[in-house]
DOTITI-782235 format. One line per 8 residues: number of its first residue (from 1); their letters; for each residue x negated, z negated, y of C-alpha. Coordinates in steps of 0.001 Angstrom, whole numbers, plus 500000, padded with zeros to 6 digits. Layout:
BEGIN
NUM) A) X,Z,Y  ...
***
This chain:
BEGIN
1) XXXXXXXX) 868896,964268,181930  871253,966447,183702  872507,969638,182094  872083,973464,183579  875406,972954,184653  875186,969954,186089  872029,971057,188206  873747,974206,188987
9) XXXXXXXX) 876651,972729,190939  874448,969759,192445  872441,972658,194456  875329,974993,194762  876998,973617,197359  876869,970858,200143  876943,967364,198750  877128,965885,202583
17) XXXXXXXX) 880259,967480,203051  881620,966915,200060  881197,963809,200584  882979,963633,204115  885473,965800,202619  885903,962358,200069  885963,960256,202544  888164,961563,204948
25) XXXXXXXX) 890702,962276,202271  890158,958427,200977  890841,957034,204201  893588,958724,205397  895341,958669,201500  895232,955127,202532  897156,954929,205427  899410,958085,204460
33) XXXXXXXX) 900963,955706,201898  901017,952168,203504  904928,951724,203798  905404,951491,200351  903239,948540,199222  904399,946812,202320  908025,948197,201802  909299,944731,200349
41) XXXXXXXX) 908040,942813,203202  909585,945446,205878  912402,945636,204003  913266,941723,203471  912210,941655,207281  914490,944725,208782  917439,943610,206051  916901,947068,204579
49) XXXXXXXX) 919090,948348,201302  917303,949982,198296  918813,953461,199919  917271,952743,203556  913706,951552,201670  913796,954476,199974  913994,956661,202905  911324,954314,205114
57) XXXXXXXX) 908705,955343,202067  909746,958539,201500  909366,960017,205492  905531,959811,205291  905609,962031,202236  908293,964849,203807  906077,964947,207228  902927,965065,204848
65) XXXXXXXX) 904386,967921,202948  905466,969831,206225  902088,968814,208786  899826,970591,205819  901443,974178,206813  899961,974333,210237  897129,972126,209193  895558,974685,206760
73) XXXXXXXX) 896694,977545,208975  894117,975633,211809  891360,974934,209287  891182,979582,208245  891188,979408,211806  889513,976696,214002  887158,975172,210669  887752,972261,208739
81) XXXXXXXX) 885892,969733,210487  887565,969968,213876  890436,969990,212602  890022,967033,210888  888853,965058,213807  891556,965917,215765  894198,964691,212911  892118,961357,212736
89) XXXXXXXX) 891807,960380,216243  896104,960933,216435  896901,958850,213182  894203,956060,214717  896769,956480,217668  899694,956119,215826  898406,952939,213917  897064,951141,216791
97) XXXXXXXX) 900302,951830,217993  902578,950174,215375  900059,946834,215125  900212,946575,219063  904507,946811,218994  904933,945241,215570  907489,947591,214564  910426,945432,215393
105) XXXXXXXX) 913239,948399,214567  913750,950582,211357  913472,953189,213875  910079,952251,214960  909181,952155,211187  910174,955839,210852  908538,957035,214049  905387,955238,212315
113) XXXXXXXX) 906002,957217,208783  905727,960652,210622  902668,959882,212174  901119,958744,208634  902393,962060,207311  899554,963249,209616  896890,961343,207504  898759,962931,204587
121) XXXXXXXX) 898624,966861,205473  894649,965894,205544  894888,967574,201730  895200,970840,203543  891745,969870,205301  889455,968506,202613  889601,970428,200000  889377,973672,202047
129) XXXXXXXX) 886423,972152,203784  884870,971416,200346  885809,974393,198631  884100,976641,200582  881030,975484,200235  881050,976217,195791  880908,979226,193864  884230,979593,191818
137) XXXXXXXX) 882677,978252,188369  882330,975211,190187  885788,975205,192021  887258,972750,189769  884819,970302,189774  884669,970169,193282  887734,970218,194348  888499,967432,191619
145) XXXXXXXX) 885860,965121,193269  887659,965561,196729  890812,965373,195688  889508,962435,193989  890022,960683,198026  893828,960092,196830  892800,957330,195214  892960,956096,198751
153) XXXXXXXX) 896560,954692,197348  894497,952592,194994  893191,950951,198352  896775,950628,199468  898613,949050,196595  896109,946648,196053  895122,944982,199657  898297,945876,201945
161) XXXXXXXX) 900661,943238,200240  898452,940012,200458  896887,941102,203468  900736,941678,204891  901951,937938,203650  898729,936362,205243  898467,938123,208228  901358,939676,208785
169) XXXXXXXX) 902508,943464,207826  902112,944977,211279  898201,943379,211661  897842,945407,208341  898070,948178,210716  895625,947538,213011  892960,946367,209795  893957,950594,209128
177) XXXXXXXX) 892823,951541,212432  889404,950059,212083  888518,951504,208815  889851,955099,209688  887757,954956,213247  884652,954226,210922  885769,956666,208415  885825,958765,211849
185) XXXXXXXX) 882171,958062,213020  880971,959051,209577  882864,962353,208741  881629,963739,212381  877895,962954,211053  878247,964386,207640  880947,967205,207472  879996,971100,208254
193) XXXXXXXX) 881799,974172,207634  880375,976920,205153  879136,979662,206670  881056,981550,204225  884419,980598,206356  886503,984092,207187  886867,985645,210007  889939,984380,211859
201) XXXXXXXX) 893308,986520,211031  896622,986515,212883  899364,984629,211550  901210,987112,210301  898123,987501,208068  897634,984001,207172  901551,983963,205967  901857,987580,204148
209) XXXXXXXX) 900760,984847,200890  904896,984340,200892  905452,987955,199883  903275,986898,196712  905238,985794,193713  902065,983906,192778  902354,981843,195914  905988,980346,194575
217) XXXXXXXX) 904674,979931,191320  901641,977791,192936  904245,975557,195427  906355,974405,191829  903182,973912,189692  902326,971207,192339  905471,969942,193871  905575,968024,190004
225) XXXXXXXX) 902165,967262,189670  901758,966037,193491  904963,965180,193893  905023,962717,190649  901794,961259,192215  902790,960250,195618  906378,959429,195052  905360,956971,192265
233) XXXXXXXX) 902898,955992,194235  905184,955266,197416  907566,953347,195139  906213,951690,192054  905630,948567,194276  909576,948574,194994  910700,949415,191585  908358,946660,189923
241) XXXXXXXX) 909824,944043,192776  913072,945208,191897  913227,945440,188116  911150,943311,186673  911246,941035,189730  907924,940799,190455  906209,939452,193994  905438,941591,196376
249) XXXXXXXX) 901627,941043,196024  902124,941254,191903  904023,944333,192407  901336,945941,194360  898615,944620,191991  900949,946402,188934  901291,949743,191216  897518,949886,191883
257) XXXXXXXX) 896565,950056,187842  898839,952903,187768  898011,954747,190999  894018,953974,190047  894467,955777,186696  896205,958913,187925  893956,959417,191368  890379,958653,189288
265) XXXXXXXX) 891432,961333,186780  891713,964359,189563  888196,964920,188637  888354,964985,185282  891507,967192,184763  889515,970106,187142  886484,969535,184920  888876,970026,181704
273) XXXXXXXX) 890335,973665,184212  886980,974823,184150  886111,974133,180286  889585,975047,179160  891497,977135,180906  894091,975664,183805  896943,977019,182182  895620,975613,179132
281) XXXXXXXX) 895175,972143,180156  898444,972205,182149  900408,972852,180145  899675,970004,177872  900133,967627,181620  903276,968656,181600  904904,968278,178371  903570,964970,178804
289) XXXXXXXX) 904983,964212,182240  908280,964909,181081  908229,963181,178195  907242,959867,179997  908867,960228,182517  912199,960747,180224  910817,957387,178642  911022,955568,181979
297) XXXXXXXX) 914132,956341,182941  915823,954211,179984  914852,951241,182202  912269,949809,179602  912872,945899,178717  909359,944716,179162  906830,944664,181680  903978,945786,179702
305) XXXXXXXX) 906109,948908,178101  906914,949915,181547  903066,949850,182940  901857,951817,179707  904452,954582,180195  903692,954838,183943  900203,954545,183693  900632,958008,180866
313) XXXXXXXX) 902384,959550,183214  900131,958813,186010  897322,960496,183492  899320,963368,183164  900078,964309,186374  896419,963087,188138  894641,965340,185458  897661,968115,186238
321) XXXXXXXX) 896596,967816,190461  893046,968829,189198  893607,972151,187252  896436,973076,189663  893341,973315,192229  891042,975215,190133  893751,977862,189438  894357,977838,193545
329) XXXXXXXX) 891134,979025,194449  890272,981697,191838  894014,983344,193078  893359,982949,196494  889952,982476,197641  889948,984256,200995  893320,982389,201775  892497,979208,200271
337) XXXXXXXX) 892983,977288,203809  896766,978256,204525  897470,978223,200551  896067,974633,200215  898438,973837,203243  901235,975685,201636  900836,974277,198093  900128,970961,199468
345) XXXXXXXX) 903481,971059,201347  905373,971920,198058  903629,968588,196867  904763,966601,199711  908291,967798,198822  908092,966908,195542  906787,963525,196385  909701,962870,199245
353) XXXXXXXX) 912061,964223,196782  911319,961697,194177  910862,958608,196475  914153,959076,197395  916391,960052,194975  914764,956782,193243  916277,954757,196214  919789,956988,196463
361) XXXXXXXX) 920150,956631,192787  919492,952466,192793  921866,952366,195853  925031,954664,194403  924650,954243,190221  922993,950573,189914  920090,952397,188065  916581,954617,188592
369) XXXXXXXX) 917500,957002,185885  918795,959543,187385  916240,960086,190123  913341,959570,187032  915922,962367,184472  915935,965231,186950  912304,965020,188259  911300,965144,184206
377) XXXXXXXX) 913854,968430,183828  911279,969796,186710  908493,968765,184864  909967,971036,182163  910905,973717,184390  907186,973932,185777  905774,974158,182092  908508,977142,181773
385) XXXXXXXX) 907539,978820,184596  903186,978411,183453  903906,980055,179936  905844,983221,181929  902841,983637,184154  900168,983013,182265  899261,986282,180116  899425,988063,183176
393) XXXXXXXX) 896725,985630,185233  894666,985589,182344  894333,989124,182181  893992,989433,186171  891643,986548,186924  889501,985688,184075  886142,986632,184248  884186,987875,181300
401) XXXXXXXX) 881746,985721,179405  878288,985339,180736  877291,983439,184139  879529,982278,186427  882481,982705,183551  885653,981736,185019  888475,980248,182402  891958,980398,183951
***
């Protein structure tokens, strides 16, 4: 039987789009990230040092982070579904593009990661899209469920490396294509924008957020949960080939058990947000971010050690992406398109940031701890930063108890 809440959020909103909203995010999470399970294969192909692989997979992430600025600024103002069509029908471009060439220079291959950073600012799309359509008791449960489309990464790590050694990496490309122009088809059939969408505001409007502490505070809370997410996600399949030796199609099996855990947890973690508190819950992500993370860094002698610790961390920061956006929308509801693209970008950064200073740090010390040390300091830093904030939001943006109670 389902519960009052449960019924109360099934008919609260619009499942279709929600859906879509899924979907699209899936799909395009999928093809945002492709250059790092194939990364061993591109790399043993192009000749590429850990230092140059490192850069290949961390482009994609940087032109994620910096496409979702202008991409939530055009969902406040031209709606989330057009937006999102236009986005699809360029990265469908861009990948029909690299399967037809083949991407026979490490120039090409970069040309091809800022086009999948495209498929990558779609963050700053789908969860506006979705949000919209849900009363703010139900903001973290929704959200969670379409943020829930990075486990598109899942889809990634797990098919792009044996479908790159049997068919080669650049037909991988064109396999992409396919599923995103279906993806397409189906997201112009489902998704709708609210009809509570604003009014359309100037820019200057849209980007007065950056005179808000609150907005600074909302770009570091994510650039560590985000960031951890995508730039383990981009690399794990380099770091397992290149520490514990593993295959290429091993490597991405190892990367996919991680990546599944932390993007099937998004849900759950803004489900926690709404029952707990998202300061509450995290600040417990955190803590145990770091503390993995710190773990990792050691360079752990066995396989199995490693995979635990990653797939922790991966807990910790998927369930962290989750009650980041139900804090988002209770701040900034009317704003929630161009502070989804904002926050999103601080993400991205994170994400690029880690990917490579993994590679720099292989390439110049022998070793991954450094690049794995600093991002846990951050991981500290952000739980530093929630406990100085958080008496104040919880006195500003907590609602009292009753219906529609809101626990921040």
């Amino acid at each position: 039987m389902h519960t009052t809440t449960e019924k109360s959020f099934l008919i609260s909103g619009h499942l279709p789009t929600l859906f879509a909203a899924f979907l699209y995010f899936d799909a395009s999470f999928m093809v945002w990230v492709l250059l790092g399970p194939l990364g061993v294969q591109i790399g043993r192909t192009l000749h590429l040092d850990p230092a140059h692989k490192g850069l290949m997979v961390a482009v994609p992430v940087l032109a994620g982070a910096l496409l979702r600025i202008p991409n939530g600024l055009s969902v406040d103002r031209f709606g989330g579904r057009r937006t999102a069509i236009v986005a699809q029908f360029i990265v469908i471009t861009g990948l029909l593009l690299a399967w037809a060439t083949g991407l026979p220079s490490y120039g090409s291959v970069l040309a091809l990661g800022l086009v999948l950073g495209l498929a990558g600012a779609s963050f700053a799309v789908a969860l506006p899209l979705a949000s919209r359509w849900y009363p703010k008791e139900h903001q973290g449960t929704a959200l969670g469920i379409a943020g829930a489309g990075n486990s598109g990464t899942v889809l990634a790590a797990l098919f792009a490396p044996a479908l790159g050694l049997a068919f080669g990496y650049a037909s991988v490309f064109g396999m992409a294509a396919a599923i995103m122009v279906v993806v397409l088809c189906v997201f112009s059939i489902l998704a709708k924008d609210s009809p509570a969408h604003p009014a359309p505001q100037s820019l200057g409007a849209y980007l007065r957020v950056l005179r808000l502490h609150d907005t600074w505070w909302f770009m570091l809370f994510y650039s560590v949960t985000f960031g951890g997410f995508v730039g383990l996600a981009a690399s794990l399949t380099i770091y397992f080939h290149t520490q514990y030796g593993l295959a290429a199609v091993n490597a991405g099996y190892a990367t996919a058990a991680c990546v599944f855990v932390g993007s099937s947890v998004r849900p759950l973690g803004g489900w926690l947000a709404d029952r707990i508190g998202g300061i509450a819950a995290l600040s417990i992500f955190y803590v145990v971010a770091a503390a993995t993370l710190a773990l990792v860094s050691i360079g752990l002698p066995d396989l199995a050690l490693a995979l635990a610790a990653f797939v922790l961390a991966m807990l910790a920061l998927g369930m962290g992406n989750g009650a980041v956006f139900q804090l988002v929308p209770i701040r900034f509801g009317r704003e929630i398109g161009v502070m989804t693209g904002l926050v999103g970008m601080a993400g991205g950064v994170g994400g690029f940031y880690l990917a490579s200073s993994l590679g720099f740090s292989k390439q110049f010390t022998g070793s991954y701890q450094d690049g794995f040390l600093v991002f846990a300091a951050l991981a500290l830093v952000a739980f530093a930063g929630l406990m100085t904030v958080r008496r104040r939001w919880r006195a500003d943006f907590t609602s009292p108890p009753g219906n529609g109670t809101v626990r921040i």
